[in-house]
C-alpha positions as CSV (number, residue, x, y, z in Angstrom):
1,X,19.3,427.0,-12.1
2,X,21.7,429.5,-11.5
3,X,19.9,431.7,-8.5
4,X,21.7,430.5,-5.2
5,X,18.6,431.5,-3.2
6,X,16.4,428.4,-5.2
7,X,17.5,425.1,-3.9
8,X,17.7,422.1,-6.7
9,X,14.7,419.7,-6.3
10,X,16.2,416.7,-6.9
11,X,14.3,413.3,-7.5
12,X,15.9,409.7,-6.4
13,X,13.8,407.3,-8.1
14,X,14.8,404.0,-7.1
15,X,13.3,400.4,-7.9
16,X,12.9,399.9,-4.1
17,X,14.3,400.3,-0.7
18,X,15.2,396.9,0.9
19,X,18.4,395.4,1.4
20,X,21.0,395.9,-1.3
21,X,24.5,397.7,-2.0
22,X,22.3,400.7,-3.6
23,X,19.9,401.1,-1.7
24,X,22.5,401.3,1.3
25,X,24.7,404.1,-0.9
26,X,21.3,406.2,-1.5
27,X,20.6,406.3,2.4
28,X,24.3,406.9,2.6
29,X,24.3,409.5,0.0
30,X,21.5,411.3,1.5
31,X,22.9,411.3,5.2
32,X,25.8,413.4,3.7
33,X,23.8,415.6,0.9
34,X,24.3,419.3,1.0
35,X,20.6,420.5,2.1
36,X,22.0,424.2,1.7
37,X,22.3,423.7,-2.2
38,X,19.5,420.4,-2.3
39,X,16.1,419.3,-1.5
40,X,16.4,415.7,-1.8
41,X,12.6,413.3,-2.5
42,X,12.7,409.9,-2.7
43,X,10.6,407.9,-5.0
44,X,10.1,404.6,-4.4
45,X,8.6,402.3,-7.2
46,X,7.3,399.1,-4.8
47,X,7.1,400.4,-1.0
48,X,9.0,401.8,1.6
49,X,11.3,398.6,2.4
50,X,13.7,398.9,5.4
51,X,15.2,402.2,4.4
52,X,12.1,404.6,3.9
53,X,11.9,405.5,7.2
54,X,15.6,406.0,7.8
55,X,16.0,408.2,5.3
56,X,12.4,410.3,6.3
57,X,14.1,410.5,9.5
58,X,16.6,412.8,7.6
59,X,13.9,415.0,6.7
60,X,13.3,413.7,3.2
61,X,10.0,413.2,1.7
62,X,9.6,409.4,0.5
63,X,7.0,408.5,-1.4
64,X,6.0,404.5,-2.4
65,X,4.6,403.8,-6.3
66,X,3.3,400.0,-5.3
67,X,4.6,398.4,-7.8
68,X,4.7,394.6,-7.9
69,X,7.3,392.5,-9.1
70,X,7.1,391.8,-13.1
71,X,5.1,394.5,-15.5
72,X,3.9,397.6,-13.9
73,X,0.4,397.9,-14.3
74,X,-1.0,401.3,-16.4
75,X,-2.5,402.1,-12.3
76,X,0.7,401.8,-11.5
77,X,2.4,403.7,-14.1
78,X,-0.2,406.7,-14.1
79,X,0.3,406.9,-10.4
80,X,4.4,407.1,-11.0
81,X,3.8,410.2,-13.4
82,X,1.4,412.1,-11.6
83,X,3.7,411.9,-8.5
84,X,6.4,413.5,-10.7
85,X,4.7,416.0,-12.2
86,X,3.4,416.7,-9.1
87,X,7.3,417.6,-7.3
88,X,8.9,419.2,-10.3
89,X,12.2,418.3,-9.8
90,X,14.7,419.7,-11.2
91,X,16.6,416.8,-11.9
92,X,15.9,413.0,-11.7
93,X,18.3,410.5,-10.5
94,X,17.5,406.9,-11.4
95,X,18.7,403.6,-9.5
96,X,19.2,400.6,-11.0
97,X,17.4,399.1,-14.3
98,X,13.8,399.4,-13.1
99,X,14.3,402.9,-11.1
100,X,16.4,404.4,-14.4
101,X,13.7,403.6,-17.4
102,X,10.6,404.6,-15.0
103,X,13.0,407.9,-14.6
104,X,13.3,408.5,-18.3
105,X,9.4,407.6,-18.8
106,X,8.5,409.9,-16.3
107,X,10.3,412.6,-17.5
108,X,8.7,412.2,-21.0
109,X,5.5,412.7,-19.1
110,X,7.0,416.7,-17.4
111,X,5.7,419.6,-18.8
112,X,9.3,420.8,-19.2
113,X,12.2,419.4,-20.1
114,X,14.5,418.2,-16.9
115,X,17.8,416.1,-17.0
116,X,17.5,412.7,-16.5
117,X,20.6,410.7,-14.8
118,X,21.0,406.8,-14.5
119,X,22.4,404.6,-12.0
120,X,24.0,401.4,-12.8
121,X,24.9,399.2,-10.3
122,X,25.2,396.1,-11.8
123,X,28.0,394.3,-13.9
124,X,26.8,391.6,-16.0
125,X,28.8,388.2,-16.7
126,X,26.0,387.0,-19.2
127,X,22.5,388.7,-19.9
128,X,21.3,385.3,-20.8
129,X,21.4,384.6,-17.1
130,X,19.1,387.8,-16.1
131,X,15.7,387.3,-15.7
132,X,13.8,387.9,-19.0
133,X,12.1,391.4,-17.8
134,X,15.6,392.4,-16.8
135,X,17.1,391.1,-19.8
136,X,14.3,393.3,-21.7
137,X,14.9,396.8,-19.7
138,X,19.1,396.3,-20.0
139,X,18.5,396.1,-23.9
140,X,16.2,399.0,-23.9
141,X,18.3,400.5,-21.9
142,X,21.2,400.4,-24.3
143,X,19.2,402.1,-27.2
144,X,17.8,405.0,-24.9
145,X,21.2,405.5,-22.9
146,X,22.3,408.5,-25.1
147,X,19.1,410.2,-24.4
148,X,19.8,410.7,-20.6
149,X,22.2,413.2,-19.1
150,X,24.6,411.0,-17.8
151,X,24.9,407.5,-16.8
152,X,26.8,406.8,-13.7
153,X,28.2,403.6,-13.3
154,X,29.8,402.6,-9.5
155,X,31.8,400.4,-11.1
156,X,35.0,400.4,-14.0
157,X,34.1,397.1,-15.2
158,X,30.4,397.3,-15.3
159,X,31.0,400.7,-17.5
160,X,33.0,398.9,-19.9
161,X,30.9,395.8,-20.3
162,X,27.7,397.8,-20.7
163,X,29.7,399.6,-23.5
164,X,30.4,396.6,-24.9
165,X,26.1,396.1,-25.1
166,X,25.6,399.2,-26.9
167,X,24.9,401.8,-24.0
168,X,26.6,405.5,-24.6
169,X,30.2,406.2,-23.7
170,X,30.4,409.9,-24.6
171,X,27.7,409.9,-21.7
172,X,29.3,407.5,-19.0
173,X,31.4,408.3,-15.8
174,X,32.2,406.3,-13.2
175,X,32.2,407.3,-9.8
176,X,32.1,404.3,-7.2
177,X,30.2,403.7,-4.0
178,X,31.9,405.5,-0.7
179,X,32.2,404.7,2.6
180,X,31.5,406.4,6.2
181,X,34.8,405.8,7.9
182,X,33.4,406.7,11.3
183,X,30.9,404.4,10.7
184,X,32.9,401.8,10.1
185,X,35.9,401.4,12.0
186,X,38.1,399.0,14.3
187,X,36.4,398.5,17.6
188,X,38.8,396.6,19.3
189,X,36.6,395.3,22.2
190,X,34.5,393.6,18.9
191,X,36.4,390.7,19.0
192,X,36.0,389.7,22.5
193,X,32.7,390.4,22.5
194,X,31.6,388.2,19.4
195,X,33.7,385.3,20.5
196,X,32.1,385.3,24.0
197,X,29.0,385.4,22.0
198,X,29.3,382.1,19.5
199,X,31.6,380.8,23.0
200,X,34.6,380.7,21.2
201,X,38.2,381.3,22.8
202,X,39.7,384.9,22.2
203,X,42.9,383.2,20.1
204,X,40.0,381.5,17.3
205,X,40.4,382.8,14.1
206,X,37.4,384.5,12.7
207,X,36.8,384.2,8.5
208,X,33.6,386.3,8.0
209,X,30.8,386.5,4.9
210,X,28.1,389.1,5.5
211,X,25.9,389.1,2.5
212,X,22.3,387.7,1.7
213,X,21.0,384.2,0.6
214,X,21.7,384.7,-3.1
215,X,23.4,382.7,-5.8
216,X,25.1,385.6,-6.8
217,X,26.7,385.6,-3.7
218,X,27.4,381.8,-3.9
219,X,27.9,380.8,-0.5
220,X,28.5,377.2,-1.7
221,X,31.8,378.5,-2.7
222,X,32.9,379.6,0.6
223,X,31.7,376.7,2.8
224,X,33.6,374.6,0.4
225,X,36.6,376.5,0.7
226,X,35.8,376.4,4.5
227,X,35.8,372.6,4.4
228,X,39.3,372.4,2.8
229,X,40.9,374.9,5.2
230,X,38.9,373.0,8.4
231,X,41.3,369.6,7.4
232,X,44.7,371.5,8.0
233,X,43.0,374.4,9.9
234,X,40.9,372.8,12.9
235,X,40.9,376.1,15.2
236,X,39.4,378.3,12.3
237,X,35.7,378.6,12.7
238,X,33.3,380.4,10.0
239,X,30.9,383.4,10.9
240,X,28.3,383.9,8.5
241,X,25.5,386.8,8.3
242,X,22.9,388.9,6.2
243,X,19.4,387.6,5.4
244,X,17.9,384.6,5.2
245,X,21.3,383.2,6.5
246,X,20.5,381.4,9.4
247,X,19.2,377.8,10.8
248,X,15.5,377.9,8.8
249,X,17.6,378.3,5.3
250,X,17.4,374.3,4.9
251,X,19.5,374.5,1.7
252,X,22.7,376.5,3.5
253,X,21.8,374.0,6.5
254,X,22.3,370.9,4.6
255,X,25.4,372.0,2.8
256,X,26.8,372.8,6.1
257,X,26.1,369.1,7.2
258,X,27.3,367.6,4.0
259,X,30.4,369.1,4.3
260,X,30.6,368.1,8.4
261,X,31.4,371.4,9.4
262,X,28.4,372.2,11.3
263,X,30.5,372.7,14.7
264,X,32.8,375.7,13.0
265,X,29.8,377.4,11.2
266,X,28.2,380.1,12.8
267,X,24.7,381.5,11.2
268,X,23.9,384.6,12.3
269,X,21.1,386.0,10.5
270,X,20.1,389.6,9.9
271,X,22.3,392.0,12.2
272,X,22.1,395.5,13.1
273,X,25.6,395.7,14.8
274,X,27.9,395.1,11.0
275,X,30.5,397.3,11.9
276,X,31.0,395.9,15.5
277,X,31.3,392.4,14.4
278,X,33.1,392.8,11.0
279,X,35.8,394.8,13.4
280,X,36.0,391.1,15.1
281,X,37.0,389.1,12.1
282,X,40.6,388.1,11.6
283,X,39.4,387.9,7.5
284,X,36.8,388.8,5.7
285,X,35.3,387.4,2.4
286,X,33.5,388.0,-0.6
287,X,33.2,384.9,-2.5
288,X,30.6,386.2,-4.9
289,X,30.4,384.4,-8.6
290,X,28.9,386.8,-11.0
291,X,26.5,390.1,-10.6
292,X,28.9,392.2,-8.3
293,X,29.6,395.7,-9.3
294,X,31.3,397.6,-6.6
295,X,30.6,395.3,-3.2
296,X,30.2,398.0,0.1
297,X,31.0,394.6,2.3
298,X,34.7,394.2,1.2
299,X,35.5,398.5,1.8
300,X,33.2,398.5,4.9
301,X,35.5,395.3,6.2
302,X,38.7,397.0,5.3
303,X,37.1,400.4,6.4
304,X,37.1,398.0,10.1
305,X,40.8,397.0,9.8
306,X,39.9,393.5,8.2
307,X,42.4,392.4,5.3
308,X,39.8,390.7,2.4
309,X,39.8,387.3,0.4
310,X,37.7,388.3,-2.5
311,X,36.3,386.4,-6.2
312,X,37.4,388.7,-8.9
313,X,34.1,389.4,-10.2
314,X,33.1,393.5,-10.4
315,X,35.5,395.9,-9.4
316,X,36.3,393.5,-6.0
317,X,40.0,393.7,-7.3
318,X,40.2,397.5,-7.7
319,X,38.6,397.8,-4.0
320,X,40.9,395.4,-2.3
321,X,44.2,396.9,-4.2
322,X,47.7,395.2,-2.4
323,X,45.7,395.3,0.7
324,X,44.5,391.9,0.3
325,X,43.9,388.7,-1.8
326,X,42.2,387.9,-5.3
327,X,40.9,384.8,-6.4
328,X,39.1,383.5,-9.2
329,X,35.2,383.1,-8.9
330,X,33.9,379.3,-8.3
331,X,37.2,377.8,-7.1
332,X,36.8,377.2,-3.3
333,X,40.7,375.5,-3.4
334,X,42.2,378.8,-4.5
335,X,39.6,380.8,-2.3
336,X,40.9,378.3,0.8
337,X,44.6,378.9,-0.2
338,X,44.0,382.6,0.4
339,X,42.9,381.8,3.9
340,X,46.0,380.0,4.4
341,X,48.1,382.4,3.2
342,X,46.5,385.3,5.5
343,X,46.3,382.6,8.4
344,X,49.8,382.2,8.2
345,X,50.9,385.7,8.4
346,X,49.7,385.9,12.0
347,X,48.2,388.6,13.8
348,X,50.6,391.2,13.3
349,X,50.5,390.5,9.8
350,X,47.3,390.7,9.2
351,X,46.9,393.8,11.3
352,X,49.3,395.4,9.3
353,X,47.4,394.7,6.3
354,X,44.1,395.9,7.8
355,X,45.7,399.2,8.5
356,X,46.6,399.5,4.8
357,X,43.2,398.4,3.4
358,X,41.1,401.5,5.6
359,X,43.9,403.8,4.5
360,X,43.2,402.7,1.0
361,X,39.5,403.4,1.5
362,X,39.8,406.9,3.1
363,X,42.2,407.7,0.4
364,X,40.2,406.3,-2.9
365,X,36.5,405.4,-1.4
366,X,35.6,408.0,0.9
367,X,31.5,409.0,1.0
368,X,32.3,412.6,1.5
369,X,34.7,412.4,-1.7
370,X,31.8,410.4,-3.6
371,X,29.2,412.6,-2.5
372,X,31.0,415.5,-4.0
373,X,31.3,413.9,-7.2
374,X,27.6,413.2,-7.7
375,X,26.8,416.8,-6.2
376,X,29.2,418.0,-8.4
377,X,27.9,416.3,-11.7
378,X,24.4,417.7,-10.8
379,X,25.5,421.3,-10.5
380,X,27.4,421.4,-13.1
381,X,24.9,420.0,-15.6
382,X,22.3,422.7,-14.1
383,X,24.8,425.6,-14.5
384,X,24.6,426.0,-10.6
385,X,26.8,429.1,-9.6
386,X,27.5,428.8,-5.8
């Protein structure tokens, strides 16, 4: 591919397109794509989930295997390789486990040979905790991983521990997950706004966790921390959002009771306004306790001006720099220290910190800086002369 009149057919072939930190930086990645160098399809291998029409709305193609969860049927499968052979990419980009072994099957399948790149966005604490499927496709994964072009890992840690299983370091990079800055951004009249909303005062301290219902996210950890900071800390309430966090999840509802904080816990459910009302937190958190690889919540809040608490789990560490505070995962009275500590530097304080963390992001994690690299990676691999 070295004609700059022929633009490079690329293939995104992801496991799906609901809610998740990759499926977010594909949409993103596409938003910013260079459609003068490539023609971007997307290949879904259950349906179109949230994002599908977004990103048609950009003008790319999206097409939906049907797969159900567990073991692809041979319909399935037939359907996934006729649909490739079909748009003759010039290059396939898997996403996550699922998405990267259906992109190196399918390529078996093409009539010529095409490079085949993976997408990890996983880090892994212990594979015995993975569902046995999952389990099954990281193993394979590790014995195929020097057949594929390149695998692209958003995460340092997650590289090195899927090293440590056996997958290919001569063909690993790293190149994390970027952020739209004027996306996400301080929007000062945010924090008005969302304490008018939950009728708060304008002087309550805001602690934030956007993420969905998942143990991986452990939740449990930060309403416990919640409770300890709530005996010394009466003023502080607790703003929590992203799916199936809200009043009909009976397990977070309970726990919320247990721990008699019900009157400073605010569930907000799915929202489509993230960057107004992380802009409206005093502090954001990430109290995650195994799975993360490179979170988009902690550099979108710090991309709004919001220092983070994070669990050191993934590359949260990395992300957050000086900018903000590390804890250990699963220790709510070192995650409610944080608070304190944060709480205690005052508003300047923590604004000062907030400014740090966005110029961190716009200086390390920028999307148009990550978009270059993978744009980069591609040309160079197809000997693209621009």
């Amino acid at each position: 591919m070295n004609n700059k009149t022929d633009k490079i057919l690329i293939c995104h072939l992801t496991t799906g397109l609901n809610i998740g930190g990759a499926e977010t930086m594909l949409c993103s990645l596409l938003s910013k794509s260079n459609r003068e160098i490539f023609s971007p399809i997307v290949i879904s291998l259950m349906d179109r989930g949230i994002f599908g029409d977004r990103i048609e709305s950009l003008g790319i193609p999206v097409h939906s295997i049907g797969m159900k969860q567990g073991v692809p049927t041979p319909a399935t499968l037939l359907r996934l390789f006729q649909t490739i052979r079909c748009l003759k990419p010039d290059l396939i980009q898997g996403w996550m486990y699922h998405g990267n072994l259906a992109a190196f099957l399918a390529g078996l399948f093409l009539l010529r040979k095409v490079p085949i790149f993976w997408g990890i966005h996983f880090s892994i604490s212990s594979l015995n905790s993975e569902k046995l499927m999952t389990q099954a496709i990281i193993r394979i994964g590790a014995t195929i991983s020097n057949f594929v072009y390149q695998n692209v890992f958003v995460s340092k840690n997650s590289r090195m521990q899927h090293e440590e299983m056996g997958y290919s370091s001569l063909k690993s990079c790293v190149i994390p997950n970027g952020f739209d800055t004027s996306v996400f951004k301080p929007f000062p009249e945010g924090r008005l706004k969302l304490r008018h909303e939950l009728g708060l005062s304008e002087e309550t301290i805001l602690i934030g966790l956007f993420a969905r219902y998942n143990p991986m996210k452990d939740h449990a950890n930060f309403l416990n921390a919640a409770k300890l900071l709530h005996q010394n800390f009466s003023q502080v309430h607790f703003v929590l959002a992203g799916t199936n966090v809200d009043e009909k999840n009976k397990t977070l509802q309970d726990l919320i009771q247990e721990l008699e904080i019900v009157s400073q816990v605010h569930l907000l459910g799915e929202r489509q306004d993230i960057p107004y009302i992380t802009s409206a937190l005093d502090i954001f958190s990430l109290s995650s306790a195994f799975g993360e690889a490179f979170p988009l919540a902690i550099g979108e809040a710090m991309c709004c001006g919001v220092p983070c608490v994070v669990t050191d789990v993934g590359d949260s560490a990395w992300i957050v720099g000086d900018t903000g505070k590390v804890v250990p995962p699963k220790n709510p009275q070192l995650l409610a220290n944080a608070f304190k500590e944060l709480i205690n530097l005052g508003y300047e304080g923590r604004e000062i910190l907030g400014k740090a963390a966005r110029e961190r992001v716009i200086n390390l994690f920028s999307l148009d800086s990550v978009v270059h690299q993978y744009e980069s990676l591609y040309t160079t691999c197809l000997g693209y002369k621009n």
